[in-house]
Every structure is written in C-alpha cells, then in structure tokens.
N, CA, C and O atoms as a Tripos MOL2 file, in Angstrom:
@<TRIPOS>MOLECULE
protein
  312   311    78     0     0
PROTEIN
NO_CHARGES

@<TRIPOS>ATOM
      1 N          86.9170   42.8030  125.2530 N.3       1 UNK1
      2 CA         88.0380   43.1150  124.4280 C.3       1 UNK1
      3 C          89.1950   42.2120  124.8150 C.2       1 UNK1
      4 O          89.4610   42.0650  126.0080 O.2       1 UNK1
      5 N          89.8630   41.6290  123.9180 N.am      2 UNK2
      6 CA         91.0010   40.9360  123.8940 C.3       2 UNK2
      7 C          91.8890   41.7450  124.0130 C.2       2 UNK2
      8 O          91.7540   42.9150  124.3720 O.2       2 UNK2
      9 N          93.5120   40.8450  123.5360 N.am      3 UNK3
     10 CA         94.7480   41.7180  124.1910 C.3       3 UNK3
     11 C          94.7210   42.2320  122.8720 C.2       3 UNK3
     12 O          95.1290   43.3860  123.0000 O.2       3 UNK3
     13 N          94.3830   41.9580  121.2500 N.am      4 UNK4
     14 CA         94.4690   42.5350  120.4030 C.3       4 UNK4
     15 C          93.0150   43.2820  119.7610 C.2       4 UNK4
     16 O          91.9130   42.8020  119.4950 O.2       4 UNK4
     17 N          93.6390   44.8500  119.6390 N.am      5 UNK5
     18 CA         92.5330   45.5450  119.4580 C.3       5 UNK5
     19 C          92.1970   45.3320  117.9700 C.2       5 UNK5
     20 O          93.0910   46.0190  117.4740 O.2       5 UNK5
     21 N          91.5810   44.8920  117.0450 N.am      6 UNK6
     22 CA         91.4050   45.0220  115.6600 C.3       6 UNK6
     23 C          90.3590   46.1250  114.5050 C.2       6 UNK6
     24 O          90.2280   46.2770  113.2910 O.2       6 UNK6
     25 N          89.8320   46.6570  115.6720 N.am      7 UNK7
     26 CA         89.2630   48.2050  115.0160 C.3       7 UNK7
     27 C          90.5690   48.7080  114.9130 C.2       7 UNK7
     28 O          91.5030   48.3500  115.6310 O.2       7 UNK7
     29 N          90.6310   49.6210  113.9280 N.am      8 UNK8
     30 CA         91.4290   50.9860  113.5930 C.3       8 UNK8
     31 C          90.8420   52.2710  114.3850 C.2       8 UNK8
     32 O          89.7030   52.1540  114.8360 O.2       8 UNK8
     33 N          91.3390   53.1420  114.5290 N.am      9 UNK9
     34 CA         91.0910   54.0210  115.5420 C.3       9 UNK9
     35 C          90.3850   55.3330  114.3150 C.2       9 UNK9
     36 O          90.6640   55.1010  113.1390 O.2       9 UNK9
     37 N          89.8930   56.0730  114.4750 N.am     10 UNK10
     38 CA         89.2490   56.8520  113.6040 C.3      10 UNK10
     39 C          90.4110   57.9360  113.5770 C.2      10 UNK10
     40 O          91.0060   58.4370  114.5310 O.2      10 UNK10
     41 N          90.5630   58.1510  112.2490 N.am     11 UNK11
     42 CA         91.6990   59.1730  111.9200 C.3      11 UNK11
     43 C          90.8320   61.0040  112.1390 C.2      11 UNK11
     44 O          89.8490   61.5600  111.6500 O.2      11 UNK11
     45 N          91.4290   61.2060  112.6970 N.am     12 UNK12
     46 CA         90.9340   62.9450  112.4890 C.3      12 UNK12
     47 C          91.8050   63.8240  111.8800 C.2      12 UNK12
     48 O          93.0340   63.8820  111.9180 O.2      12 UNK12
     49 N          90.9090   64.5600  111.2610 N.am     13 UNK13
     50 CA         92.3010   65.5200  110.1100 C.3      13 UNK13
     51 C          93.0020   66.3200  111.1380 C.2      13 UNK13
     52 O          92.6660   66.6610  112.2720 O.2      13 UNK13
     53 N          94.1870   66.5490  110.3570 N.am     14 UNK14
     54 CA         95.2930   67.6710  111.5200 C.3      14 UNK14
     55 C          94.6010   68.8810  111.0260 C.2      14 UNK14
     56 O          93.8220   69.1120  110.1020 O.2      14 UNK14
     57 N          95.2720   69.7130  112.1570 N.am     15 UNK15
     58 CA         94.8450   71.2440  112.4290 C.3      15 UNK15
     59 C          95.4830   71.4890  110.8000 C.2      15 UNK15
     60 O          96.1870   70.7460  110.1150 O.2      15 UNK15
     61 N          94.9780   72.7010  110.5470 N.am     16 UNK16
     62 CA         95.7640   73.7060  109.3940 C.3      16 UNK16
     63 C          97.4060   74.2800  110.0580 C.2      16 UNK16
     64 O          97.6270   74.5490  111.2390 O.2      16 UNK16
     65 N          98.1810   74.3390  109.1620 N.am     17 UNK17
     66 CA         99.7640   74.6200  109.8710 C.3      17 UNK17
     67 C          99.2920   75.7400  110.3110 C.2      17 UNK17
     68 O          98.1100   76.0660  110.2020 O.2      17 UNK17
     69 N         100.3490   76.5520  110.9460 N.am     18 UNK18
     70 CA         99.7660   78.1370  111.2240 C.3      18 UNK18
     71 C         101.2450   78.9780  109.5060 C.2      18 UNK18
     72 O         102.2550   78.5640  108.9370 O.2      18 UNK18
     73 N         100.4430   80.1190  109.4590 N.am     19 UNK19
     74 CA        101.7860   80.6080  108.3440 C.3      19 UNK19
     75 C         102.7170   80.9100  108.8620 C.2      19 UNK19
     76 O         102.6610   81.4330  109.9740 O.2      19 UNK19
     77 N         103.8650   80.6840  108.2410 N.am     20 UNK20
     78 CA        104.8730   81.1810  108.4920 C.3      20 UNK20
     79 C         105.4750   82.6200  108.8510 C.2      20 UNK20
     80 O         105.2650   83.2980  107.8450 O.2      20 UNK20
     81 N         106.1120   83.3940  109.7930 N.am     21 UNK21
     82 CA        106.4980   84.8540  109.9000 C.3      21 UNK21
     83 C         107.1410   84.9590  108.9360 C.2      21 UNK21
     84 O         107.8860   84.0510  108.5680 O.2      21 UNK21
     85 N         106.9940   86.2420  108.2060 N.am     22 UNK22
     86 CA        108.4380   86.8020  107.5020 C.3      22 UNK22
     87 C         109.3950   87.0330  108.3280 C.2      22 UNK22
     88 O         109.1700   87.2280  109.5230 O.2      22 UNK22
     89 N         110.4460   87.0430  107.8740 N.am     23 UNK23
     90 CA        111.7620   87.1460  108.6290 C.3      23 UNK23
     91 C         112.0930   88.8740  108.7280 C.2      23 UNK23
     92 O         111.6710   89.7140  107.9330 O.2      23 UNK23
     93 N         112.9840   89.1380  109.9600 N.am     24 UNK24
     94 CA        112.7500   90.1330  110.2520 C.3      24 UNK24
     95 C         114.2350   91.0860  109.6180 C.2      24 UNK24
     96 O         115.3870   90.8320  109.9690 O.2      24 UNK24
     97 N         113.9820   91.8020  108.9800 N.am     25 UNK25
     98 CA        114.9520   92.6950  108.3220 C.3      25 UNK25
     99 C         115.9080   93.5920  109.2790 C.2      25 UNK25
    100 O         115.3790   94.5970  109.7540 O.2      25 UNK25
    101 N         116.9720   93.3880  109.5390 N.am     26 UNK26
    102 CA        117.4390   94.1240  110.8100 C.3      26 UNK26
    103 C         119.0070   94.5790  109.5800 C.2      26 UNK26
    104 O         119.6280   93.8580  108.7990 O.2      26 UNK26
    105 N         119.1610   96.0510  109.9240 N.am     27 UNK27
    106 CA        120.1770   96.5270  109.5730 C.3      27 UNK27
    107 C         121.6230   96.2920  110.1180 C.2      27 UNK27
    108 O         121.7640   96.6530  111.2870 O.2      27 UNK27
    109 N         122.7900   95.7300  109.4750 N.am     28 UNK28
    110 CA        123.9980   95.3150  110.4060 C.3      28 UNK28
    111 C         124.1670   96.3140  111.2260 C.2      28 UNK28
    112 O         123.6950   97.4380  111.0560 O.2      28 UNK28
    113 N         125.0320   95.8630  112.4090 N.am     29 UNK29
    114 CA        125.9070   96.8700  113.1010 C.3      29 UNK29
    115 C         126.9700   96.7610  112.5630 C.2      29 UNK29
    116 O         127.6620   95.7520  112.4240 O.2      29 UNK29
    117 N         127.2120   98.1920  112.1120 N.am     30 UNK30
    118 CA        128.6470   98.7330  111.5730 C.3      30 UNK30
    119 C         129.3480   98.8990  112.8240 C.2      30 UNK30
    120 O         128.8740   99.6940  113.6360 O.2      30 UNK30
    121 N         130.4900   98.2190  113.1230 N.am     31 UNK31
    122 CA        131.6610   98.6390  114.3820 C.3      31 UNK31
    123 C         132.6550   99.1490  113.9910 C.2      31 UNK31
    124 O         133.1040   98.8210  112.8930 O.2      31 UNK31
    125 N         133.2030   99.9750  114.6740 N.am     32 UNK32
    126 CA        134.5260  100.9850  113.8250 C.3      32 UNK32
    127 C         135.6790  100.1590  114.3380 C.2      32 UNK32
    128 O         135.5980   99.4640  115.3520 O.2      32 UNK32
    129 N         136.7740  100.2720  113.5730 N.am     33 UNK33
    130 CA        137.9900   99.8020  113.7770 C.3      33 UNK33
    131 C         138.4970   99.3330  114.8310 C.2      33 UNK33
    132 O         139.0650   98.2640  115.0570 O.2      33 UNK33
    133 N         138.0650  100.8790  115.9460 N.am     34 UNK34
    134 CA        138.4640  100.4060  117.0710 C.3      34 UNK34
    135 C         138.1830   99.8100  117.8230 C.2      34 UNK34
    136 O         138.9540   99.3190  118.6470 O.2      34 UNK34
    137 N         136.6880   99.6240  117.7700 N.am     35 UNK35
    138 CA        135.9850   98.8790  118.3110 C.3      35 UNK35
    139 C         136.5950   97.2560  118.2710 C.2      35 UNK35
    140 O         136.8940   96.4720  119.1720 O.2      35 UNK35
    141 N         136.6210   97.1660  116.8790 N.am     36 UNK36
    142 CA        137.3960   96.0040  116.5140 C.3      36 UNK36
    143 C         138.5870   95.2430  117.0170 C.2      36 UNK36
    144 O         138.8820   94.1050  117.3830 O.2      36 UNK36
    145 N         139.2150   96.6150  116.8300 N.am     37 UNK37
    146 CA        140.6090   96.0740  117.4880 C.3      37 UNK37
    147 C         140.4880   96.3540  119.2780 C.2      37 UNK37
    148 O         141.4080   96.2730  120.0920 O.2      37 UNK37
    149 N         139.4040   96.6130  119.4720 N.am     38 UNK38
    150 CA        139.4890   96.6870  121.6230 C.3      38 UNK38
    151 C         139.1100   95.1560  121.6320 C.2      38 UNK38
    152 O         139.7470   94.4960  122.4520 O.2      38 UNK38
    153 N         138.5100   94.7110  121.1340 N.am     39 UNK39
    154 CA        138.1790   93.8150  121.2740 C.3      39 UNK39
    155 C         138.6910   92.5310  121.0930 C.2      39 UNK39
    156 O         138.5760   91.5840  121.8710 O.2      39 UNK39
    157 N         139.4240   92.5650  119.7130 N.am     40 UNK40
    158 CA        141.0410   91.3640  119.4460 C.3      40 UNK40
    159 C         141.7500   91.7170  120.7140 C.2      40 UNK40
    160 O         141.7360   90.6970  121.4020 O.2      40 UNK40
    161 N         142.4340   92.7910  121.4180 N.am     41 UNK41
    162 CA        143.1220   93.1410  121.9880 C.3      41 UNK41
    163 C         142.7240   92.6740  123.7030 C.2      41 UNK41
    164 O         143.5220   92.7670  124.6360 O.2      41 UNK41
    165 N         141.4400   92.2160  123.7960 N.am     42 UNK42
    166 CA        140.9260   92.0960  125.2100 C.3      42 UNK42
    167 C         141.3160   90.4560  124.6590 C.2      42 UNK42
    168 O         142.1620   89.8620  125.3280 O.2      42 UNK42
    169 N         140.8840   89.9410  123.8010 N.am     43 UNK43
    170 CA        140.7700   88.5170  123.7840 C.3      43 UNK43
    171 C         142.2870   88.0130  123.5180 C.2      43 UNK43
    172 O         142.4100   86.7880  123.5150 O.2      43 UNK43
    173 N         143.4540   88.7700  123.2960 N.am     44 UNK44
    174 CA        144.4300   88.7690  123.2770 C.3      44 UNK44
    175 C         145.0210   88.4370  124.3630 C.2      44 UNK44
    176 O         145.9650   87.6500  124.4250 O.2      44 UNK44
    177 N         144.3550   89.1850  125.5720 N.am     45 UNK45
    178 CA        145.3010   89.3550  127.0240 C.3      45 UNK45
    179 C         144.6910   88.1400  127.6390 C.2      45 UNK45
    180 O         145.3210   87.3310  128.3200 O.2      45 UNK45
    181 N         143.1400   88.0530  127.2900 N.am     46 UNK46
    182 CA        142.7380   86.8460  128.4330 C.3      46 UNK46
    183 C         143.5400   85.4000  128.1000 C.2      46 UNK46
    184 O         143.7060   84.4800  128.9010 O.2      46 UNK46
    185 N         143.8780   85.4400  127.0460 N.am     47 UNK47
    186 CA        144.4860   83.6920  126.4120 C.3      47 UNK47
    187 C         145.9600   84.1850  127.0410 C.2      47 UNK47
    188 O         146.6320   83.2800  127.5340 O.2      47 UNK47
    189 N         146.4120   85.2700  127.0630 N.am     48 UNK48
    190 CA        147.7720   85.3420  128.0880 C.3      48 UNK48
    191 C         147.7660   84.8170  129.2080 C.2      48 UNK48
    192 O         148.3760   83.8650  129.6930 O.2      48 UNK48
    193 N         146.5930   85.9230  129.8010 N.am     49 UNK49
    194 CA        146.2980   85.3250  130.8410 C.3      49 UNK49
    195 C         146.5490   83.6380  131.3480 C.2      49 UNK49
    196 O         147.3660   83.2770  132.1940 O.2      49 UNK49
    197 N         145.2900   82.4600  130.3190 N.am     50 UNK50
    198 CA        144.8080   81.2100  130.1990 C.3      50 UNK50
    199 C         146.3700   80.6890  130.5340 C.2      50 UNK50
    200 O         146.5460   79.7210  131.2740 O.2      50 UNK50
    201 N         147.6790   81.5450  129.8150 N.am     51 UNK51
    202 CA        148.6290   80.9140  129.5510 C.3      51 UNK51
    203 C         149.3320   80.6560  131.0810 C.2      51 UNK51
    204 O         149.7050   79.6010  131.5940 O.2      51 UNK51
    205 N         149.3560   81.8470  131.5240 N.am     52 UNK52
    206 CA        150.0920   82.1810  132.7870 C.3      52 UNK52
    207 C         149.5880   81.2100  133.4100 C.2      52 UNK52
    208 O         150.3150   80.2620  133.7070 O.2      52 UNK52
    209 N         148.1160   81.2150  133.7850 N.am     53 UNK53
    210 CA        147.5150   80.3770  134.6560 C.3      53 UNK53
    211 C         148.3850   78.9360  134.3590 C.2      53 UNK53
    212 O         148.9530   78.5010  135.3610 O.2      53 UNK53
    213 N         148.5400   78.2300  133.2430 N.am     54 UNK54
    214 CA        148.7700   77.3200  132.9950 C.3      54 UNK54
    215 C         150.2780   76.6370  133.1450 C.2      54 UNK54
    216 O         150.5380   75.4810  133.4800 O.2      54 UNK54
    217 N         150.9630   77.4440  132.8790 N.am     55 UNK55
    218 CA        152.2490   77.9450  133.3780 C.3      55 UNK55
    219 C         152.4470   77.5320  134.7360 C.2      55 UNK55
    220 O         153.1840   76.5770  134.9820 O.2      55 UNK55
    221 N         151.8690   78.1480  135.6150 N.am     56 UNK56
    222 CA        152.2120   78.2860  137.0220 C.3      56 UNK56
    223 C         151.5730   76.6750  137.3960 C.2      56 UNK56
    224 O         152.1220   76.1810  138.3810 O.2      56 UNK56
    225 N         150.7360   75.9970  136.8880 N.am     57 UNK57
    226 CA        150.1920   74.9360  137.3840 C.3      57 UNK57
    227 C         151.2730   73.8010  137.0720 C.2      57 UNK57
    228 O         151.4250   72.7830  137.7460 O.2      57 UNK57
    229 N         151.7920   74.0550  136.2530 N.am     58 UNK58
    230 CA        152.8210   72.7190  135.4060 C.3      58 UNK58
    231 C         154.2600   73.0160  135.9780 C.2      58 UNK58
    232 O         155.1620   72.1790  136.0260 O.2      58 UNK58
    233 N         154.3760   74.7040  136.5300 N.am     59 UNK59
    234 CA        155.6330   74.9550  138.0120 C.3      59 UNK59
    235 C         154.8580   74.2490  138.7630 C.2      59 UNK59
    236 O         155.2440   73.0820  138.8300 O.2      59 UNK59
    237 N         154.0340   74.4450  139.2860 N.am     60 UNK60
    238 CA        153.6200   73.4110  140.7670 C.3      60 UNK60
    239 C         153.7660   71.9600  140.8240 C.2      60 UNK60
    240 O         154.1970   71.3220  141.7840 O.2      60 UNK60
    241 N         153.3260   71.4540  139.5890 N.am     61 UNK61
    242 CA        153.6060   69.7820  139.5600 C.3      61 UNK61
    243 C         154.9110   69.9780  139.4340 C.2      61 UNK61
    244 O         155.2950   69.6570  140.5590 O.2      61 UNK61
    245 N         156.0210   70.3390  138.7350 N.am     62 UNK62
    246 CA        156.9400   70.4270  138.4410 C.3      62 UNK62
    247 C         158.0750   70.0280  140.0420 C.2      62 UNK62
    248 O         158.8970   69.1470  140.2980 O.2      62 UNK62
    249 N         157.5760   71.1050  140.7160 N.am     63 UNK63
    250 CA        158.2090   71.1310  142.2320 C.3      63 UNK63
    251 C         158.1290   69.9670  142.7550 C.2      63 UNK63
    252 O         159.0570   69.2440  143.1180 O.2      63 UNK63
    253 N         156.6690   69.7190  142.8100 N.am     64 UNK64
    254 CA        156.0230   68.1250  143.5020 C.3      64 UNK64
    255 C         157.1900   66.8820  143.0400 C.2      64 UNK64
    256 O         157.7510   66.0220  143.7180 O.2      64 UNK64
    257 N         157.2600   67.1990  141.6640 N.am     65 UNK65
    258 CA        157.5820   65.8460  141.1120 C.3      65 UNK65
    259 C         159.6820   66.1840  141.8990 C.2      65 UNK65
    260 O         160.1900   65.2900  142.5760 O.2      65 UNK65
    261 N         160.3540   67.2980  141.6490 N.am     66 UNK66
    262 CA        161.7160   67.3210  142.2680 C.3      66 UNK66
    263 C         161.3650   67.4120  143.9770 C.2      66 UNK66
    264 O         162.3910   67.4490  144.6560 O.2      66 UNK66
    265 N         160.5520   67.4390  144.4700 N.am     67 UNK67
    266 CA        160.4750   66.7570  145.8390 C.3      67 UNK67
    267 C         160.3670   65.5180  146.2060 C.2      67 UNK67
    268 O         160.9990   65.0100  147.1310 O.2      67 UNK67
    269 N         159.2850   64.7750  145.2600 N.am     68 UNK68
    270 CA        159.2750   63.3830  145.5730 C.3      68 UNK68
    271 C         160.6430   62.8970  145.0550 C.2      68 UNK68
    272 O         161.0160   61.8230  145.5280 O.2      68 UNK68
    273 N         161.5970   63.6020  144.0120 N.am     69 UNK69
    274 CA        162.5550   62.8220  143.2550 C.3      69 UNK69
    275 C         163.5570   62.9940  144.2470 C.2      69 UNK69
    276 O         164.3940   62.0910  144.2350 O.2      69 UNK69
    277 N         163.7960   64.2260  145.4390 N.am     70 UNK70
    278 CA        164.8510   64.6690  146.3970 C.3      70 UNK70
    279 C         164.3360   63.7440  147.5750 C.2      70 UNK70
    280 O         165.2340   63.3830  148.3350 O.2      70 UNK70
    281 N         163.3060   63.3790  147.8160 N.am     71 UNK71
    282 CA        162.5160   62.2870  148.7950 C.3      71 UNK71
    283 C         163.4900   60.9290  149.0860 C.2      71 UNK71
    284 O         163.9280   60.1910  149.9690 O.2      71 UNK71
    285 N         163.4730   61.1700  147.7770 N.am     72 UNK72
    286 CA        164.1420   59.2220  147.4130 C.3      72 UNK72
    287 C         165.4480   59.5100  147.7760 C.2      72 UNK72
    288 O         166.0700   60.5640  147.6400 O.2      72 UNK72
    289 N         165.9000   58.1160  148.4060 N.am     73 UNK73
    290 CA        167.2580   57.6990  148.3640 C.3      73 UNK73
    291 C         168.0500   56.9660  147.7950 C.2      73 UNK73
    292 O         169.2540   57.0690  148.0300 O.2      73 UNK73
    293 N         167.5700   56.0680  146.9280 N.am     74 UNK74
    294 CA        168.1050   55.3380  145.8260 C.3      74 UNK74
    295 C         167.2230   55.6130  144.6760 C.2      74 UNK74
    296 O         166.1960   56.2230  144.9770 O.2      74 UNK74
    297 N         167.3540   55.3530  143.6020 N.am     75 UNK75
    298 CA        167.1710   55.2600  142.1050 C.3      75 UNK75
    299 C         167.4850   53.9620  141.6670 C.2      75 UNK75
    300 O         168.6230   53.4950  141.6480 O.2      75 UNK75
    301 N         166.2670   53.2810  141.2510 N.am     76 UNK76
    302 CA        166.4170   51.9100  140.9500 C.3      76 UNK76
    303 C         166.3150   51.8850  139.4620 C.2      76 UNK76
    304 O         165.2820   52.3730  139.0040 O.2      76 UNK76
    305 N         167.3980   51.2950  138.4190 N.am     77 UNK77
    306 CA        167.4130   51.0470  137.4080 C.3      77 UNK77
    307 C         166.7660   49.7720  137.0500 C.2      77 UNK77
    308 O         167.2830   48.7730  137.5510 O.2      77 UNK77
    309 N         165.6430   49.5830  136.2150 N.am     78 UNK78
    310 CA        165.4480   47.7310  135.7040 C.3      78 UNK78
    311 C         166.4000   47.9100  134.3670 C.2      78 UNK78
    312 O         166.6160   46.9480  133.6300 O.2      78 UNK78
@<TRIPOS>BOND
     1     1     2 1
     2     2     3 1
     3     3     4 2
     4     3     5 am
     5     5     6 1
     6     6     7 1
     7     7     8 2
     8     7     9 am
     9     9    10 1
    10    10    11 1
    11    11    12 2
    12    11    13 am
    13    13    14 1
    14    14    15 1
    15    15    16 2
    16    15    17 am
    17    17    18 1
    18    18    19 1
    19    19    20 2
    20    19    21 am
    21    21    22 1
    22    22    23 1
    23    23    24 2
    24    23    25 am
    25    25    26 1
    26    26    27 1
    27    27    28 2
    28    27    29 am
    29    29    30 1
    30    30    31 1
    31    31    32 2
    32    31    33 am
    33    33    34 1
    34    34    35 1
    35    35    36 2
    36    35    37 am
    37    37    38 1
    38    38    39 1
    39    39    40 2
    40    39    41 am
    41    41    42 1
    42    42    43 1
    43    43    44 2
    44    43    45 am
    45    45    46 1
    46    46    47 1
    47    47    48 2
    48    47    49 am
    49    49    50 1
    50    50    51 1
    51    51    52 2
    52    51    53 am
    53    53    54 1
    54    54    55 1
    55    55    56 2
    56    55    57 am
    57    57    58 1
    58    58    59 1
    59    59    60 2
    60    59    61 am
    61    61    62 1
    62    62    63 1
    63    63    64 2
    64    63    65 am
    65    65    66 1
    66    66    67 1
    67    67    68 2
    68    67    69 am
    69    69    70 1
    70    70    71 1
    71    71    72 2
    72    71    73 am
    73    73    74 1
    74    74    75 1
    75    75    76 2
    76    75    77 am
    77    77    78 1
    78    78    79 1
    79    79    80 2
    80    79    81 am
    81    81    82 1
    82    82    83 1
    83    83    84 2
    84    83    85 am
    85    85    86 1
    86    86    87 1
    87    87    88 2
    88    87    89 am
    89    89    90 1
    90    90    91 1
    91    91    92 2
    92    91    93 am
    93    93    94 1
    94    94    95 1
    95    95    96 2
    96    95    97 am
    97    97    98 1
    98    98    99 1
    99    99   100 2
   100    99   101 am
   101   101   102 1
   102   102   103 1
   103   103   104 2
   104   103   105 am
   105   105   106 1
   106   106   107 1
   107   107   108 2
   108   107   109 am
   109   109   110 1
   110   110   111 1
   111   111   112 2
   112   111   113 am
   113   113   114 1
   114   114   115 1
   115   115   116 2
   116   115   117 am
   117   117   118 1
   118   118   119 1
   119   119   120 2
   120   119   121 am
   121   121   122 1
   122   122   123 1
   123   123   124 2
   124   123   125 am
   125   125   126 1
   126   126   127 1
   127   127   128 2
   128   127   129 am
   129   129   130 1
   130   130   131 1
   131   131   132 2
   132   131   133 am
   133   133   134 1
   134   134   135 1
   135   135   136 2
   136   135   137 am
   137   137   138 1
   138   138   139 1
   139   139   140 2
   140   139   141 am
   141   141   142 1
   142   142   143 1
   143   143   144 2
   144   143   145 am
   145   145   146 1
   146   146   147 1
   147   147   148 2
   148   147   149 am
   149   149   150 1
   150   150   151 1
   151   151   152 2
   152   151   153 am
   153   153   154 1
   154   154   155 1
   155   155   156 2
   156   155   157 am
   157   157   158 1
   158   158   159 1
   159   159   160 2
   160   159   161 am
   161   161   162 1
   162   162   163 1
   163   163   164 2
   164   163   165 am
   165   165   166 1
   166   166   167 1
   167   167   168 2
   168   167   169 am
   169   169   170 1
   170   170   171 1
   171   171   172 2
   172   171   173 am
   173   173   174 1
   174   174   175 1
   175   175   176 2
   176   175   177 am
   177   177   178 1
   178   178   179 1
   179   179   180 2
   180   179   181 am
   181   181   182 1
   182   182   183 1
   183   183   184 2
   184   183   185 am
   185   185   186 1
   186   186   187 1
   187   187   188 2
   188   187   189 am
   189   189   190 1
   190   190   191 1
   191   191   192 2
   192   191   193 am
   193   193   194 1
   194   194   195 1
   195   195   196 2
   196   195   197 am
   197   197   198 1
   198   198   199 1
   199   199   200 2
   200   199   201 am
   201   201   202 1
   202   202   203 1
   203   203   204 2
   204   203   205 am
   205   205   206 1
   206   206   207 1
   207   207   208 2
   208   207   209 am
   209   209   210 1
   210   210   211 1
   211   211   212 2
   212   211   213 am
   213   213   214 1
   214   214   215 1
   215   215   216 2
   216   215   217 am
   217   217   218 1
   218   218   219 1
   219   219   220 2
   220   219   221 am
   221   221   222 1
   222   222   223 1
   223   223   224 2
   224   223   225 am
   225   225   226 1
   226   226   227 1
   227   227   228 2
   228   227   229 am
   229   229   230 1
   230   230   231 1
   231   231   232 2
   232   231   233 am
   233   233   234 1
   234   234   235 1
   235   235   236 2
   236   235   237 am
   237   237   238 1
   238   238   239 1
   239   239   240 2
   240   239   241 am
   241   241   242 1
   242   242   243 1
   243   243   244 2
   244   243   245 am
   245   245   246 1
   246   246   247 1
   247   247   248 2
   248   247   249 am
   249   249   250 1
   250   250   251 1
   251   251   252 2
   252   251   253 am
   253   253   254 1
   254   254   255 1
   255   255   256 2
   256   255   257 am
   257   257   258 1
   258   258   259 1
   259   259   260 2
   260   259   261 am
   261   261   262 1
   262   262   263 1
   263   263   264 2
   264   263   265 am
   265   265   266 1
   266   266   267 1
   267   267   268 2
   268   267   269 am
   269   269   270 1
   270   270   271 1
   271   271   272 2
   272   271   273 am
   273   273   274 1
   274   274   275 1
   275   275   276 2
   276   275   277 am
   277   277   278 1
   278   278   279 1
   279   279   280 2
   280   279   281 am
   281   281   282 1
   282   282   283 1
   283   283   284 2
   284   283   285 am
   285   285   286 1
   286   286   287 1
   287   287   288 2
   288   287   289 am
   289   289   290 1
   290   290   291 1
   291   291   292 2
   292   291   293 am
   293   293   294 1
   294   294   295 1
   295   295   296 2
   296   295   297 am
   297   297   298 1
   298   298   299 1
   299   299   300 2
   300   299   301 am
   301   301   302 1
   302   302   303 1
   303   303   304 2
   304   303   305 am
   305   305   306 1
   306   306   307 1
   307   307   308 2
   308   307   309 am
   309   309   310 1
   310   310   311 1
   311   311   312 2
@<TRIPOS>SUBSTRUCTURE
     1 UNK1         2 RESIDUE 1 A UNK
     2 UNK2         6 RESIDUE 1 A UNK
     3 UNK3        10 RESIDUE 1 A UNK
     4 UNK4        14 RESIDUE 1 A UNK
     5 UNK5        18 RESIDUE 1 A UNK
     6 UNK6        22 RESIDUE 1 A UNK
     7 UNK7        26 RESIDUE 1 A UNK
     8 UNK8        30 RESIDUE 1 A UNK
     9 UNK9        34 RESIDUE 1 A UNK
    10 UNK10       38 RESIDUE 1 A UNK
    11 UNK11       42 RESIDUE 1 A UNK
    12 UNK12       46 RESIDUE 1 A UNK
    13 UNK13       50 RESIDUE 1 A UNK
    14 UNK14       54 RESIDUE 1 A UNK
    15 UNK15       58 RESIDUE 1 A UNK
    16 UNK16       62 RESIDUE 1 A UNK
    17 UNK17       66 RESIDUE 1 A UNK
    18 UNK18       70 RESIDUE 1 A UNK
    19 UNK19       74 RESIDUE 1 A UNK
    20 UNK20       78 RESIDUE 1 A UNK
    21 UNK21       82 RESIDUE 1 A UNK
    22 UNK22       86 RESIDUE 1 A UNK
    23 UNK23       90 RESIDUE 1 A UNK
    24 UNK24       94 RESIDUE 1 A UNK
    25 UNK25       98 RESIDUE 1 A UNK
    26 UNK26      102 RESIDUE 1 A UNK
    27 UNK27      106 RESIDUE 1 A UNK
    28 UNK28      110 RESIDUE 1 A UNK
    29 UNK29      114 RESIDUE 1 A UNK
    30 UNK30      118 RESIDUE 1 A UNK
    31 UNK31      122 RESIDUE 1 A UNK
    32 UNK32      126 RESIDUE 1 A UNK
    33 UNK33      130 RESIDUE 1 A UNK
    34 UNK34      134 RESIDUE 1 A UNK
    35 UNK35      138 RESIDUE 1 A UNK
    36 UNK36      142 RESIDUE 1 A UNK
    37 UNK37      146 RESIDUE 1 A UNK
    38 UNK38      150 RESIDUE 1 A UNK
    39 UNK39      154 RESIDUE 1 A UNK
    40 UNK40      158 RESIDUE 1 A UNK
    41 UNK41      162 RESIDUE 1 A UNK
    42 UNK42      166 RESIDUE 1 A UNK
    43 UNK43      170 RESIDUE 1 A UNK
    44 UNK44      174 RESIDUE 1 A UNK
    45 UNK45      178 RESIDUE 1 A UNK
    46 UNK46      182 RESIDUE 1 A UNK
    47 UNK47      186 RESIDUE 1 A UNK
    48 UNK48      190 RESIDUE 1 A UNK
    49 UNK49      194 RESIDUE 1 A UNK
    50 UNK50      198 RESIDUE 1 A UNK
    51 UNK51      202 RESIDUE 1 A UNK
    52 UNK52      206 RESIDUE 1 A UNK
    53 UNK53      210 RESIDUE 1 A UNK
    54 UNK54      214 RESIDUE 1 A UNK
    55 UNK55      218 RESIDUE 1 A UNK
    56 UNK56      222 RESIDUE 1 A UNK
    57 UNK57      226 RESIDUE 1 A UNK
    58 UNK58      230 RESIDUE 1 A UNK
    59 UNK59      234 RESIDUE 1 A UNK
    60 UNK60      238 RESIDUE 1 A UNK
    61 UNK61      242 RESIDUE 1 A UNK
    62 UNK62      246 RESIDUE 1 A UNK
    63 UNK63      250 RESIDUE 1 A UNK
    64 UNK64      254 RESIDUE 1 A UNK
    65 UNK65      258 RESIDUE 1 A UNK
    66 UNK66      262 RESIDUE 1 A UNK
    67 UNK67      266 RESIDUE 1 A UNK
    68 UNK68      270 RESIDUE 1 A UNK
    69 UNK69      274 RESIDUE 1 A UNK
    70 UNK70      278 RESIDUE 1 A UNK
    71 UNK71      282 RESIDUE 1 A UNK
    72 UNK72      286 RESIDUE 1 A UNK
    73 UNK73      290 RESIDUE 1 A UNK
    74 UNK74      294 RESIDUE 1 A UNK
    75 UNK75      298 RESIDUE 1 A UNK
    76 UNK76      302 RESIDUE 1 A UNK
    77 UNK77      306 RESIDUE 1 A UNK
    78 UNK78      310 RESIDUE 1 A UNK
C-alpha cells in the first residue's frame, strides 16, 4: 500500500434513530403573592447588601489615595 489509499471504504448503513420521548406534561407551580413578594424582598436586600460591600471598598481606596496625597510634600504642576 502506498501513501494514497484509492479503495473507498465500504459504507455501512446507520443504526435506525431511536424515537423520540413525548414531552413530559408537568402542572405549573402556582406561588402565592407572598411567596412572591419574600422573594423580590430577599433579592432586594442582597443587591443592598452588593452595594454596601461596594461602598466600603471605594472608602478604602479613597483613604489610600488622601494618604499617599498627605505623603507628598510638593505638588508638581506640568
């Protein structure tokens, strides 16, 4: 055999697909109001939360940056 093979390779038929499932019929969950609203109300506090956190990080650079600025002894204008 050379580097080029020139038989074709014998085709074999594919399997049969398998059928498809029906899809499965599931009744909604009905949630009551409150449910509803515990739940806006939790996702409410954690993005407060996100905020605070975020808050306090941008005080911390904040400090950094009026320490390095109280650091200095001149202020150079170009």
């Amino acid at each position: 055999m050379g580097i080029f093979n020139l038989k074709k390779p014998v085709k074999e038929p594919l399997p049969e697909p398998l059928p498809m499932p029906e899809p499965v019929k599931s009744e909604p969950v009905q949630e009551s109001k409150d449910d509803y609203a515990k739940l806006k109300f939790d996702l409410m506090l954690s993005e407060i939360e996100n905020v605070k956190a975020q808050m306090q990080m941008i005080n911390e650079r904040l400090k950094m940056i009026e320490k390095k600025i109280d650091q200095r002894t001149t202020i150079r204008y170009v």
